[in-house]
C-alpha positions, 0 to 999 in steps of 0.5 A: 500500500502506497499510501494510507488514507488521510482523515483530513486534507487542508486546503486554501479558502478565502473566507469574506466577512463584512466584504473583507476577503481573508484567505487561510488554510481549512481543515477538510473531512475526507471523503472517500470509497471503501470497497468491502469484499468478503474473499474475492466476492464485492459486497458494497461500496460505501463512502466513508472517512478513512480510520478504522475500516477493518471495525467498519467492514467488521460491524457492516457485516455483522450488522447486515447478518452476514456474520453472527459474532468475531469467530466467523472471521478468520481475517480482515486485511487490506486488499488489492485495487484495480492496479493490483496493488494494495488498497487503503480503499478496500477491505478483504474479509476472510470467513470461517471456513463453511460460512457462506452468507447470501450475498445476493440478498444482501444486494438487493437490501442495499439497493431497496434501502437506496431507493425512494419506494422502500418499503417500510414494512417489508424492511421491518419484517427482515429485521425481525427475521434475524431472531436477534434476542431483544434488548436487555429488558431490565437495563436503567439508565439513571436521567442525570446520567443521560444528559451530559453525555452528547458534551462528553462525546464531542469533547472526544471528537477530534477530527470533528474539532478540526473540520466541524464536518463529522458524525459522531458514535459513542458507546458509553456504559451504564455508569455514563463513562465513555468507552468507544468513539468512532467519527465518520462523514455517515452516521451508520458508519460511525455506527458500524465503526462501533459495532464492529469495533466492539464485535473484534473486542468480543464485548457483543450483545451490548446489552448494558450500553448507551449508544449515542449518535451525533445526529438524527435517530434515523431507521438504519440506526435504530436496525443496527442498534438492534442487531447489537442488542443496544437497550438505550440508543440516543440521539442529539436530534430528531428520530423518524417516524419508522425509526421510533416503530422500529425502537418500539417494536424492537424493545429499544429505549429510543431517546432523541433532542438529548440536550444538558437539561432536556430529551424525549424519550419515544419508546419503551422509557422504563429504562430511563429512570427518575432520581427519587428525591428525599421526602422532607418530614413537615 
């Protein structure tokens, strides 16, 4: 491999205030392909920000069905482009000898999922198909624990603090402490980056986690926090409509607008408990 991928590339810019021109140098997300590959066999192509595809492909897999835990990868490497040469954009993973997934139908959910006429029914139905336990039932989430945690994830977004221009995912455990992060220029990738991130540690179901995204609440999100076994997943922005259906027949706790002082909670809020305050003898 020539050269590894860059997270950020600076570039000139001119900025204008008031009429006055100021050139300066920008920081700049990156952009860029990955291809993912299981052997020799193209599963997708998703843009992503270079930084830890082999998570990212790890937890795309996972996530998608194509792999049920760590052991069903023998190997996740680099492989070669169309000049034959080792790639930063493509990732050849290696599954356990008699794994053979269905790569076709894989297919045809990306291609469905990309298109206007999705239908939100028939995507619901593949999700309760995995057969994916449902999310820890008796997992709480204390409110005054809640709240501070978008400032803690953005607090450990680095490239987001040079460019402003990232998504965020960040798994946190019932105490609120912070034990993944992952940045991507797509929300589901942050999202797989951590997923796959947790399934390479052996740390999956995430059955006593918070999983927090940097921005909307939206249905790709909520299969994939399902798929982990996430019980609480919060947002700092709005859920859709077929996100919170998804959460609330999933049994995922699905928290959005989560703010210093303020969230709605759309599904399932058993696990977002109040602080009791002491009663006060008169």
């Amino acid at each position: 491999m020539r050269h590894p991928p860059q997270r950020i590339k600076t570039t000139e810019v001119i900025e204008c205030i008031d009429g006055r021109e100021r050139p300066f140098l920008d920081d700049l997300a990156v952009e860029e392909p990955l291809e993912i590959r299981i052997g020799a066999d193209p599963v997708t192509i998703t843009m992503r920000t270079p930084g830890d595809d082999f998570a990212l492909a790890a937890g795309l897999l996972y996530s998608e069905g194509l792999i049920d835990d760590s052991h069903d990868l023998s190997r996740i490497n680099y492989g070669r482009g169309p000049d034959d040469r080792l790639s930063g954009n493509v990732v050849t993973a290696t599954l356990r000898p008699g794994l053979r997934p269905d790569l076709g139908a894989l297919r045809r959910n990306f291609v469905s999922a990309s298109s206007c006429g999705i239908c939100g029914r028939t995507s619901m139905d593949a999700v309760h198909a995995r057969e994916r336990a449902r999310p820890n039932p008796h997992f709480r989430m204390p409110a005054e624990s809640l709240m501070p945690l978008p400032a803690m994830l953005r607090s450990a977004q680095r490239v987001f603090g040079r460019t402003g221009g990232l998504h965020a995912a960040g798994l946190f455990n019932h105490q609120g402490e912070l034990l993944l992060v992952h940045e991507d220029i797509g929300r589901h990738n942050a999202v797989d980056k951590v997923i796959g991130e947790a399934l390479l540690q052996g740390i999956l179901p995430l059955s006593d986690h918070v999983l927090l995204v940097s921005g909307r609440g939206g249905f790709e999100i909520v299969q994939k926090a399902i798929a982990a076994g996430v019980p609480v997943l919060a947002s700092v922005s709005a859920p859709s409509s077929l996100a919170v259906q998804l959460a609330r027949e999933g049994g995922v706790t699905l928290v959005g607008f989560l703010r210093e002082r303020r969230f709605v909670v759309y599904s399932h809020p058993h696990r977002v408990t109040k602080e009791r305050k002491p009663v006060v003898a008169a």
